[in-house]
C-alpha atoms as an extended CHARMM CRD file, in Angstrom:
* protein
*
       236  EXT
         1         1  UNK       CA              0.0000000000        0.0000000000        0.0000000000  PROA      1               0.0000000000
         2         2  UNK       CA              1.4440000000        3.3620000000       -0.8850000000  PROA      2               0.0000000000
         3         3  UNK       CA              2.7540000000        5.7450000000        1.7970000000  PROA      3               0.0000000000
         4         4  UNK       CA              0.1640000000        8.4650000000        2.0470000000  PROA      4               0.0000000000
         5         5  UNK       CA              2.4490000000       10.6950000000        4.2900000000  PROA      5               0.0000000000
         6         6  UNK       CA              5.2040000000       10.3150000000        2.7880000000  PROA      6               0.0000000000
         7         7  UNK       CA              5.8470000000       11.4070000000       -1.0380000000  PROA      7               0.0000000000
         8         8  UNK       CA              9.0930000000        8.7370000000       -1.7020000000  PROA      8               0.0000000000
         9         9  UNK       CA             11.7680000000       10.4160000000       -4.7130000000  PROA      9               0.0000000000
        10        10  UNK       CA             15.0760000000        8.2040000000       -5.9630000000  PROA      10              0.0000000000
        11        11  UNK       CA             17.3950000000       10.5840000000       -3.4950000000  PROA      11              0.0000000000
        12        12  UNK       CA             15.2990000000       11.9040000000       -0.9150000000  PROA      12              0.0000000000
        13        13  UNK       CA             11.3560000000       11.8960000000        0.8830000000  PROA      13              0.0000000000
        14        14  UNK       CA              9.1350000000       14.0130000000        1.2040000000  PROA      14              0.0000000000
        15        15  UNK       CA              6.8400000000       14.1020000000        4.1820000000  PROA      15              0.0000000000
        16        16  UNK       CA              4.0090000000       16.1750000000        3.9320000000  PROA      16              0.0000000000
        17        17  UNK       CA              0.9360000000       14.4800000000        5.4940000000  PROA      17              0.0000000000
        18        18  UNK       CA              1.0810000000       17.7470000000        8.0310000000  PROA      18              0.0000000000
        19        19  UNK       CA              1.8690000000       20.0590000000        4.5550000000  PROA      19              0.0000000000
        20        20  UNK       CA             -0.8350000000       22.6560000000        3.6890000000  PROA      20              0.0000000000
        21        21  UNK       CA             -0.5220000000       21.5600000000       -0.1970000000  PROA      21              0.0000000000
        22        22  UNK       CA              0.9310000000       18.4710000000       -0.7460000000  PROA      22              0.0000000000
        23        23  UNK       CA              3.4500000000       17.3010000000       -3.7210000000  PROA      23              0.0000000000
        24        24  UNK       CA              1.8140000000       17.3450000000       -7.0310000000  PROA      24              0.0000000000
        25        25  UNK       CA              2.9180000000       17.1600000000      -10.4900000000  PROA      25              0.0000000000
        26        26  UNK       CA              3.3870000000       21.4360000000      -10.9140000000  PROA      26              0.0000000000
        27        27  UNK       CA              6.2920000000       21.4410000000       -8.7080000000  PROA      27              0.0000000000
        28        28  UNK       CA              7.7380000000       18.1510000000       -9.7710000000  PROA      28              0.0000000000
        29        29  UNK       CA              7.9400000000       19.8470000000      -13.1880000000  PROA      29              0.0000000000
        30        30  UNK       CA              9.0710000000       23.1190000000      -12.2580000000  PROA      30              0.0000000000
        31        31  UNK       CA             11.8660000000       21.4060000000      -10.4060000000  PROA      31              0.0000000000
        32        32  UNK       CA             12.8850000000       19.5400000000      -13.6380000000  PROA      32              0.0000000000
        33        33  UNK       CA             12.0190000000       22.1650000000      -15.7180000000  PROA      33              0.0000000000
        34        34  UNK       CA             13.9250000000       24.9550000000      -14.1590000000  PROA      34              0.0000000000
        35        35  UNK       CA             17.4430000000       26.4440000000      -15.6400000000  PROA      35              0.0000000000
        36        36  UNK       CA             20.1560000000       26.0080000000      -13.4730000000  PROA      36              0.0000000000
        37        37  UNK       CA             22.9020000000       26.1300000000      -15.9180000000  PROA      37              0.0000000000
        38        38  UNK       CA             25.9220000000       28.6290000000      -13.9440000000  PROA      38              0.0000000000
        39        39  UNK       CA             23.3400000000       29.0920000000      -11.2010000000  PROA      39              0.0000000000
        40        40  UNK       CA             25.5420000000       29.0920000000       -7.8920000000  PROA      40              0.0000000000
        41        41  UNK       CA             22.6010000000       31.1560000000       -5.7690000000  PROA      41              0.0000000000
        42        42  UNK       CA             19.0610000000       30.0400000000       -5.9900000000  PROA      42              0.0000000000
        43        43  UNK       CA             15.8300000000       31.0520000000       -4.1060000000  PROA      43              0.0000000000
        44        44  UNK       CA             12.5400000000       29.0830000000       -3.9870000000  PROA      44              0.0000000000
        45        45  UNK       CA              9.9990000000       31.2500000000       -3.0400000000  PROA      45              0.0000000000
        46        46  UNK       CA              6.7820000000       29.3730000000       -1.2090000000  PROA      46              0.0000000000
        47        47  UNK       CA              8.5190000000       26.0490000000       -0.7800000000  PROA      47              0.0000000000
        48        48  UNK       CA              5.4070000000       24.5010000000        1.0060000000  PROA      48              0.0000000000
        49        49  UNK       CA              7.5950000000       21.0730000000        1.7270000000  PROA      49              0.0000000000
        50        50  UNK       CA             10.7570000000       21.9140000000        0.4020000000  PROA      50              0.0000000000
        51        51  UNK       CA              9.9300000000       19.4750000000       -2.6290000000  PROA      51              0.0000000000
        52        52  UNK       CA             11.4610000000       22.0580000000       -5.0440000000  PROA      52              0.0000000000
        53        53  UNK       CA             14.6900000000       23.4310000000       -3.2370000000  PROA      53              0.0000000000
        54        54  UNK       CA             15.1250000000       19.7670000000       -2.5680000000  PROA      54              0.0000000000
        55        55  UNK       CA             15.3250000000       18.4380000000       -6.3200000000  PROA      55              0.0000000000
        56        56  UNK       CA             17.1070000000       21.4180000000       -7.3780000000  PROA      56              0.0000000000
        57        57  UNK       CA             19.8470000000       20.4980000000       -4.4670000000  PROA      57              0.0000000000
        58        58  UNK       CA             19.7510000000       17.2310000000       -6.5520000000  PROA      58              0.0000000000
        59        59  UNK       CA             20.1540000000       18.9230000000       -9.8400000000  PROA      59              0.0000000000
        60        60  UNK       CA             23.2140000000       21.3220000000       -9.0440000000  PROA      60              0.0000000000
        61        61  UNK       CA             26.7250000000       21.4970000000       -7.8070000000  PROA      61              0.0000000000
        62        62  UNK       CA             27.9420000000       20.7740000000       -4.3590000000  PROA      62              0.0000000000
        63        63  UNK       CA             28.9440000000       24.2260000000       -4.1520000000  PROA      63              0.0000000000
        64        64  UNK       CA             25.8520000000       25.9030000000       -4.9510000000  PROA      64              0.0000000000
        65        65  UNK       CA             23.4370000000       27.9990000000       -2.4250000000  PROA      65              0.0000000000
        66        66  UNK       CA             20.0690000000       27.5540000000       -2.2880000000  PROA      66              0.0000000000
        67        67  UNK       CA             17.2630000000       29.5610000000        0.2390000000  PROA      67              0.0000000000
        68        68  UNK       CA             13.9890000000       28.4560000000        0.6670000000  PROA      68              0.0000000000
        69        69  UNK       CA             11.7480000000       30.9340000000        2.1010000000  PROA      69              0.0000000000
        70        70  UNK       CA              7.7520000000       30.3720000000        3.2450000000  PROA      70              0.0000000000
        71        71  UNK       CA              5.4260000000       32.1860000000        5.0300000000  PROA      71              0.0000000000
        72        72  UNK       CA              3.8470000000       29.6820000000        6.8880000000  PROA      72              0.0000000000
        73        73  UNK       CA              5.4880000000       28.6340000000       10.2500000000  PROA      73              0.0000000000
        74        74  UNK       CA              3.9010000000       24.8390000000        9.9160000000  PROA      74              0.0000000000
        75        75  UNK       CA              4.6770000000       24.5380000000        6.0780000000  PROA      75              0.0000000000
        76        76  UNK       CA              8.6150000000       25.7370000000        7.2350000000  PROA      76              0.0000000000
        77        77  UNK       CA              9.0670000000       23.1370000000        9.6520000000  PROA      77              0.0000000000
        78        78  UNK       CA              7.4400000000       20.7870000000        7.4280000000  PROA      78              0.0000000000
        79        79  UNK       CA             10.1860000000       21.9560000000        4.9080000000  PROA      79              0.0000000000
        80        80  UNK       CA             13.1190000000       21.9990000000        7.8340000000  PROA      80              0.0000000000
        81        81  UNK       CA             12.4440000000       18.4260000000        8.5300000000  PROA      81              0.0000000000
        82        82  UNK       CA             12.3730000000       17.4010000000        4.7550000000  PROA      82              0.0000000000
        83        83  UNK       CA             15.8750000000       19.0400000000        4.3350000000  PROA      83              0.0000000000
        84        84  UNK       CA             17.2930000000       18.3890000000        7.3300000000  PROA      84              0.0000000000
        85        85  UNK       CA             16.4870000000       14.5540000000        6.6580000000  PROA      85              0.0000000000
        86        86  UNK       CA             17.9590000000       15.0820000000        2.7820000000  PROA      86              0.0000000000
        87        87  UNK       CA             21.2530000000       14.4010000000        1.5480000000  PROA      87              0.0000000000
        88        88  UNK       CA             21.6390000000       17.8990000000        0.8410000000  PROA      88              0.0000000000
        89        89  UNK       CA             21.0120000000       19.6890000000        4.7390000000  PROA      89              0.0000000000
        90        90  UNK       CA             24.3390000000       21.8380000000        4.3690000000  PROA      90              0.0000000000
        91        91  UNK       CA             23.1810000000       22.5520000000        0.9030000000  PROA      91              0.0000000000
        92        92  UNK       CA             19.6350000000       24.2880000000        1.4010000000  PROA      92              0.0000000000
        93        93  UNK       CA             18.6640000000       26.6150000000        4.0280000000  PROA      93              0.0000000000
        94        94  UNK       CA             14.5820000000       27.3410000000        5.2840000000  PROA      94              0.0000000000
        95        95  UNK       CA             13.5350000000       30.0790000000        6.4620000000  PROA      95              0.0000000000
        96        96  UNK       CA             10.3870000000       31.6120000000        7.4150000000  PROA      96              0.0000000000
        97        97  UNK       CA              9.5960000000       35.0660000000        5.9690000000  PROA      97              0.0000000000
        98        98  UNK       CA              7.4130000000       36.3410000000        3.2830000000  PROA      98              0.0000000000
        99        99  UNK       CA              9.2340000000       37.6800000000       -0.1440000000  PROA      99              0.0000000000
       100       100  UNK       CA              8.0790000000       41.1090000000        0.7500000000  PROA      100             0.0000000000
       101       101  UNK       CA             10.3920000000       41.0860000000        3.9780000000  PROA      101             0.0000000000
       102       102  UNK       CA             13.5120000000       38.8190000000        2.1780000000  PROA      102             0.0000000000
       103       103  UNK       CA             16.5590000000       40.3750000000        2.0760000000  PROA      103             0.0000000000
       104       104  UNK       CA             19.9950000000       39.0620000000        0.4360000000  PROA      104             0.0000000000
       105       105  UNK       CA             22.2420000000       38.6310000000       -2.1590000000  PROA      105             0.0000000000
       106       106  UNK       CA             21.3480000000       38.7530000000       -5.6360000000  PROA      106             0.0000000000
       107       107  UNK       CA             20.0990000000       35.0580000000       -7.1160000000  PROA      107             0.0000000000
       108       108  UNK       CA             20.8910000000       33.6820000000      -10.5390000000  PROA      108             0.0000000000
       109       109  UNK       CA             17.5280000000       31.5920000000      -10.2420000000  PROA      109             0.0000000000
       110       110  UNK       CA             14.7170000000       31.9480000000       -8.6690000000  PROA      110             0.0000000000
       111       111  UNK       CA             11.9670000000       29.6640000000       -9.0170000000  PROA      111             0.0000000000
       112       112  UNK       CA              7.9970000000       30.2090000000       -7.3110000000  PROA      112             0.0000000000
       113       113  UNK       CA              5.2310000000       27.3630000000       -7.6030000000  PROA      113             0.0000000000
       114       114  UNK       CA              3.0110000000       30.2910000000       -6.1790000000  PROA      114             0.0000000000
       115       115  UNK       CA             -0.4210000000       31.4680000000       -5.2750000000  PROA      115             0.0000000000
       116       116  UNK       CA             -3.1630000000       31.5390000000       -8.2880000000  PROA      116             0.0000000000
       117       117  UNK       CA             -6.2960000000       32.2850000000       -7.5940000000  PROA      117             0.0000000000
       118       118  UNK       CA             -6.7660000000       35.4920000000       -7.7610000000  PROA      118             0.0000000000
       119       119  UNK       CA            -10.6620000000       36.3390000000       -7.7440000000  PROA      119             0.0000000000
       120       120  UNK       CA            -12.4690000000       32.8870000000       -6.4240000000  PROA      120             0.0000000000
       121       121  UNK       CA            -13.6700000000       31.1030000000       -3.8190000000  PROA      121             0.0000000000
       122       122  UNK       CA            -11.4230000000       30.6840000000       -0.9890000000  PROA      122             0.0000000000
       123       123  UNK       CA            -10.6520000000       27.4710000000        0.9210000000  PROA      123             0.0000000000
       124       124  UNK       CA            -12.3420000000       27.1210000000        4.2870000000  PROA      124             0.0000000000
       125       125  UNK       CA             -8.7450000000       27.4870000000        6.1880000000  PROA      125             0.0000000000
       126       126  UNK       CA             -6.1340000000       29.9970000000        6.5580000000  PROA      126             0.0000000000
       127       127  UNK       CA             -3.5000000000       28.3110000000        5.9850000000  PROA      127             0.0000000000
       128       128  UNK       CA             -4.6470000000       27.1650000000        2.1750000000  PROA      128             0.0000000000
       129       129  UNK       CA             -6.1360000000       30.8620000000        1.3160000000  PROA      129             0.0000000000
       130       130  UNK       CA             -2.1730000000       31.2410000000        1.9640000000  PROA      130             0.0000000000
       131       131  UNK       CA             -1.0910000000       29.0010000000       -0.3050000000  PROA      131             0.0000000000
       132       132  UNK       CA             -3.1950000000       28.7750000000       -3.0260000000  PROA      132             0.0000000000
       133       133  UNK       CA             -4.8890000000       32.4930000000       -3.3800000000  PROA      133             0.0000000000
       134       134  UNK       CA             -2.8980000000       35.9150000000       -3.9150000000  PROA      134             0.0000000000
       135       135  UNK       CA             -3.5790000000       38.1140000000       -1.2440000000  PROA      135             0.0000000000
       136       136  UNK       CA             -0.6680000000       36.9230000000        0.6170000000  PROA      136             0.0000000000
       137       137  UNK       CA              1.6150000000       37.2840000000       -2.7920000000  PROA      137             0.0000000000
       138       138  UNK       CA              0.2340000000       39.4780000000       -5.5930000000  PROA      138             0.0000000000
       139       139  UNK       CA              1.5610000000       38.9560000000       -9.0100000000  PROA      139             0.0000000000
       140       140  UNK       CA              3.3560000000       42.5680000000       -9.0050000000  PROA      140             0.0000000000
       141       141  UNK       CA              5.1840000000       41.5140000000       -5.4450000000  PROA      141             0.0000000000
       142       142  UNK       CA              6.3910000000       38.4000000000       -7.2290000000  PROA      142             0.0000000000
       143       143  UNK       CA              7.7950000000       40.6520000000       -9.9700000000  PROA      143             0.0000000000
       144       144  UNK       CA              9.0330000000       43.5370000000       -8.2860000000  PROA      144             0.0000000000
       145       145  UNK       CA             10.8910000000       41.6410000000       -5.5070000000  PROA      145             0.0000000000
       146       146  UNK       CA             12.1810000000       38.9250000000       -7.6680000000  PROA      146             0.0000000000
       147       147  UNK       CA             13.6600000000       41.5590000000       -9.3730000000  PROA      147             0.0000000000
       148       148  UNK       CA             15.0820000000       43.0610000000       -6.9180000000  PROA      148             0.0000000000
       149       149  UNK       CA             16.6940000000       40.0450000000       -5.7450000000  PROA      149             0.0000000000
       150       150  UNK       CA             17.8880000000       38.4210000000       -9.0990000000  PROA      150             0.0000000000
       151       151  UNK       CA             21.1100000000       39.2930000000      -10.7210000000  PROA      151             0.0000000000
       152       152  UNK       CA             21.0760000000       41.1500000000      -14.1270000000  PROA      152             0.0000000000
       153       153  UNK       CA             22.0330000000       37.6790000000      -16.0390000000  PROA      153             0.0000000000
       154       154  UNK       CA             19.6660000000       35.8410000000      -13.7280000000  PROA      154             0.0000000000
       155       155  UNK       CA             16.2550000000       33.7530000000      -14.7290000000  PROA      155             0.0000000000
       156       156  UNK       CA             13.0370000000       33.5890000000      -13.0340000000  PROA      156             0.0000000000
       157       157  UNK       CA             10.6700000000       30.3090000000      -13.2820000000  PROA      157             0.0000000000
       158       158  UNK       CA              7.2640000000       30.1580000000      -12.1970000000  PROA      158             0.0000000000
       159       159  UNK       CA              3.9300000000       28.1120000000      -13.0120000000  PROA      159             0.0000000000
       160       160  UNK       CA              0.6140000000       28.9140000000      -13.1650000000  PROA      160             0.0000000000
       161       161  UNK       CA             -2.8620000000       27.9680000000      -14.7960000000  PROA      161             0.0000000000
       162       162  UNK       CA             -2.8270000000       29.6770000000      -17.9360000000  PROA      162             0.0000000000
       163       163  UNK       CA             -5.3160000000       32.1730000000      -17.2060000000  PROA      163             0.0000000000
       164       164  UNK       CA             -3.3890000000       33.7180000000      -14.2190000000  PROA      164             0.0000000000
       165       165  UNK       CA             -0.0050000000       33.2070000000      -16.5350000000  PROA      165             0.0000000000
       166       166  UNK       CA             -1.6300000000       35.2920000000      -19.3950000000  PROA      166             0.0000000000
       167       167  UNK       CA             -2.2730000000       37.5210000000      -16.8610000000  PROA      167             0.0000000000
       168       168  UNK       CA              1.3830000000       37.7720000000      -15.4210000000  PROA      168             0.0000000000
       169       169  UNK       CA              3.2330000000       37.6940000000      -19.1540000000  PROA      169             0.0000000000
       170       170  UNK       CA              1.0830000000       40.8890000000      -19.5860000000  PROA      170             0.0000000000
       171       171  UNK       CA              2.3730000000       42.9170000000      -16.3770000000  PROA      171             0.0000000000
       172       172  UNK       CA              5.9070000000       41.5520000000      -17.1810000000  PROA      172             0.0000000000
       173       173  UNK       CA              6.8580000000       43.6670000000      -19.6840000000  PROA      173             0.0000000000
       174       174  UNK       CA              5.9780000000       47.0090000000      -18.1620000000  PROA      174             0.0000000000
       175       175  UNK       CA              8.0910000000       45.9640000000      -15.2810000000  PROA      175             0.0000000000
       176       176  UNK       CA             11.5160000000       45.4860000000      -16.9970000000  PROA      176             0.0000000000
       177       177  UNK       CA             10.8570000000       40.9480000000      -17.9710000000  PROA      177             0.0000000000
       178       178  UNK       CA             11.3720000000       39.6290000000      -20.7640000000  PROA      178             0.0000000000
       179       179  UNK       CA              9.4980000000       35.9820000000      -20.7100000000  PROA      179             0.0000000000
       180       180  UNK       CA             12.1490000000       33.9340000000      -22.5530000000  PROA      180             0.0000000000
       181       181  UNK       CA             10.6330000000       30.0290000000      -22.3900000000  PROA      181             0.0000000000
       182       182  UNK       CA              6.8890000000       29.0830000000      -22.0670000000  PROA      182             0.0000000000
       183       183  UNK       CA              6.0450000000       25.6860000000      -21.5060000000  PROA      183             0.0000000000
       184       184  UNK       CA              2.2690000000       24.5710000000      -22.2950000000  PROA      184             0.0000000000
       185       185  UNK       CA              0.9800000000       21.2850000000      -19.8250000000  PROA      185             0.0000000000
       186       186  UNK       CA             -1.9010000000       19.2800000000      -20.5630000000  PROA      186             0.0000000000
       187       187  UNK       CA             -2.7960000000       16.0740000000      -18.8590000000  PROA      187             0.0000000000
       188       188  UNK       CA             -3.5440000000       14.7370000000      -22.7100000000  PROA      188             0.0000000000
       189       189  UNK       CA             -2.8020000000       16.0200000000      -25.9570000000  PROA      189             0.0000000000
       190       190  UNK       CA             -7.2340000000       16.4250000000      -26.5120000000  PROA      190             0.0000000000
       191       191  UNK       CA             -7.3830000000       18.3080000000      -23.5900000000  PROA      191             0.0000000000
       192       192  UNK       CA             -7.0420000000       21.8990000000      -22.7010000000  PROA      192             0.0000000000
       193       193  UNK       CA             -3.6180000000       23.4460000000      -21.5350000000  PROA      193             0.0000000000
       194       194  UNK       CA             -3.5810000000       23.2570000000      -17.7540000000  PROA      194             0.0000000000
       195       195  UNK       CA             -0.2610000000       24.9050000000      -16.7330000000  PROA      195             0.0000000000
       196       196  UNK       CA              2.1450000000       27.3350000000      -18.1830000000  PROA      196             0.0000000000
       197       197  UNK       CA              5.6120000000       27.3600000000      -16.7780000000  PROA      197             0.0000000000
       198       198  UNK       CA              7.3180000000       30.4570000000      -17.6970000000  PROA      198             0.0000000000
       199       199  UNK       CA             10.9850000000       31.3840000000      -17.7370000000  PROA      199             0.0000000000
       200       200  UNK       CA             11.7070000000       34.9150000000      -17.0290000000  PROA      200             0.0000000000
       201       201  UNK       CA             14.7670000000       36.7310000000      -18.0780000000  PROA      201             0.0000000000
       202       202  UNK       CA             15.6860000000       40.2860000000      -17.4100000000  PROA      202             0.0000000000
       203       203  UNK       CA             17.6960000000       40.4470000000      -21.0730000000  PROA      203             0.0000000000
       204       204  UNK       CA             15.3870000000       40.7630000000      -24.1000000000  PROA      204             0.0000000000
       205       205  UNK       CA             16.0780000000       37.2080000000      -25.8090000000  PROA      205             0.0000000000
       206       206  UNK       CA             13.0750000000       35.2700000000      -28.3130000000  PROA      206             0.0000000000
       207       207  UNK       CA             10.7150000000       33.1430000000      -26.5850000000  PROA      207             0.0000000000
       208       208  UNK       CA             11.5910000000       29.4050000000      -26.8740000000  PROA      208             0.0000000000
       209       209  UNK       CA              8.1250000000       27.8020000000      -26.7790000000  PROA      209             0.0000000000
       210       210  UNK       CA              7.0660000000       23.9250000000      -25.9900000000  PROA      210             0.0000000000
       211       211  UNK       CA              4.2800000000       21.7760000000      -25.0640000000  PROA      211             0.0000000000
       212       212  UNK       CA              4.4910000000       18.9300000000      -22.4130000000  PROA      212             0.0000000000
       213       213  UNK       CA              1.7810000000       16.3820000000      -22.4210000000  PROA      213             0.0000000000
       214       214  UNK       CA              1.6010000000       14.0610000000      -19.3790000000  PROA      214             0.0000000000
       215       215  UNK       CA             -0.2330000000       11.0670000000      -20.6030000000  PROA      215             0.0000000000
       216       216  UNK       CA              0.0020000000        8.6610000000      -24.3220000000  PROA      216             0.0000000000
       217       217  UNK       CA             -3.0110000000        6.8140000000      -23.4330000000  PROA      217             0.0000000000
       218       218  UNK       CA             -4.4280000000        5.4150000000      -20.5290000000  PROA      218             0.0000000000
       219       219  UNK       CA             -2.1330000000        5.6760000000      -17.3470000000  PROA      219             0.0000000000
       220       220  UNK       CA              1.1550000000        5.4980000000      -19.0880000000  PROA      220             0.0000000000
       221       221  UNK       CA              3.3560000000        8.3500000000      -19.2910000000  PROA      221             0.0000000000
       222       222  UNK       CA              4.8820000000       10.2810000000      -22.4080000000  PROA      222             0.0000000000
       223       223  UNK       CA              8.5750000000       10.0340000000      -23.7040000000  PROA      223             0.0000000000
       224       224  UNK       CA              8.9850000000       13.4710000000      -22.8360000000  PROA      224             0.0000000000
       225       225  UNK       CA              7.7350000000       13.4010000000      -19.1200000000  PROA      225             0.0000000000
       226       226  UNK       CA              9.5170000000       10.3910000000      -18.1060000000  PROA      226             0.0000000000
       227       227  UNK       CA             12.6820000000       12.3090000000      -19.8490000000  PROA      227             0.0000000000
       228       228  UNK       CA             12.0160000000       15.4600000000      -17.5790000000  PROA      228             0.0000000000
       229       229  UNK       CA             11.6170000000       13.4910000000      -14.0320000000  PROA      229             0.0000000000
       230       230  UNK       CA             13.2800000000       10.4840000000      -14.7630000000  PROA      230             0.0000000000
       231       231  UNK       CA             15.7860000000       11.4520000000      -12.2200000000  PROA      231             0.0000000000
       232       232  UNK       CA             13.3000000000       12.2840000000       -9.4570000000  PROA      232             0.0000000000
       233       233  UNK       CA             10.2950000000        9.4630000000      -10.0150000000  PROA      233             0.0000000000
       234       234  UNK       CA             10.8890000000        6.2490000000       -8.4630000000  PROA      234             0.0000000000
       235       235  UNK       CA              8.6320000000        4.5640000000      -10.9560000000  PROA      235             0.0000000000
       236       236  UNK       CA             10.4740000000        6.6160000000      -14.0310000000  PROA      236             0.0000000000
């Protein structure tokens, strides 16, 4: 019987039965998905359990940096206990602030699996109006203090439904970004688009666009997926 607490990866766990939002495919992807070519500082923003900081540990140098930051005291120890049990616990540090009140050195990635819902019905609970609705983390704040924390070569990844990623490709380009991958997720190739994940780039570059589809038929996964996590999924 599969481990409903605990979200098992080829080089490390994650435990997040106590998690607010638990591991799904979004950040699995955006953890693949992300560039971290000459990144040597990186910043998830709204790591929830750590998942992504964790597989871009896995992805990167010894020597690289990488901060985690969440809002949510639970969600942060949930993410201290997931790193600190990690081969990487030297490697990525938690801590629990919201983006708004980070300070540090610039980043040459920063990556954000963040809130999306921007005018819906909220969750009956705090803690997942936090995490899943922007009040807590409007799209501008994700902008403007990403920039301010990225270097001038540096690239920002995020994913959203597409709506809400329409939405944030517009307001980009007013404030100085320059989206410079998009990446178009369906479940199946006959259904609609559920996900963009967007690369942001403060250099003007062409937009290298691509589709990922998760399923061929039935319950068996595409080529392309299994390429993208086949480091991370156990059953890859």
């Amino acid at each position: 019987m599969r481990d409903k607490k605990t979200f098992r990866f080829k080089q490390f766990n994650i435990h997040h039965h106590r998690a607010t939002m638990k591991v799904g495919t979004d950040g699995v992807i955006l953890g693949a998905w992300a560039t971290t070519d000459k990144a040597t500082r990186i910043l998830d923003i709204g790591t929830g359990t750590g998942l992504i900081a964790l597989m871009l540990a896995q992805r990167t140098l010894p020597t690289v940096h990488i901060d985690a930051i969440e809002i949510s005291a639970d969600d942060c120890a949930v993410a201290y206990e997931n790193v600190k049990q990690s081969p990487w616990p030297e490697k990525v540090n938690v801590h629990h602030v919201a983006l708004q009140e980070y300070f540090s050195k610039p980043y040459d990635l920063i990556v954000s699996n963040p809130p999306f819902f921007i005018n819906s019905y909220k969750p009956p609970t705090e803690k997942r109006t936090q995490a899943r609705h922007s009040e807590m983390l409007s799209q501008q704040d994700l902008l403007f203090h990403s920039k301010r924390l990225l270097s001038p070569t540096g690239k920002l990844c995020v994913v959203l439904p597409e709506t809400e990623a329409n939405q944030l490709i517009g307001i980009s380009t007013p404030m100085g970004w320059y989206c410079t991958r998009l990446c178009r997720f369906r479940a199946r190739s006959e259904k609609p688009v559920e996900r963009l994940f967007m690369e942001f780039s403060l250099e003007e570059q062409p937009t290298e666009q691509h589709e990922l589809v998760l399923y061929r038929q039935g319950a068996e996964w595409t080529e392309e997926y299994k390429m993208l996590t086949g480091e991370f999924y156990l059953q890859a």
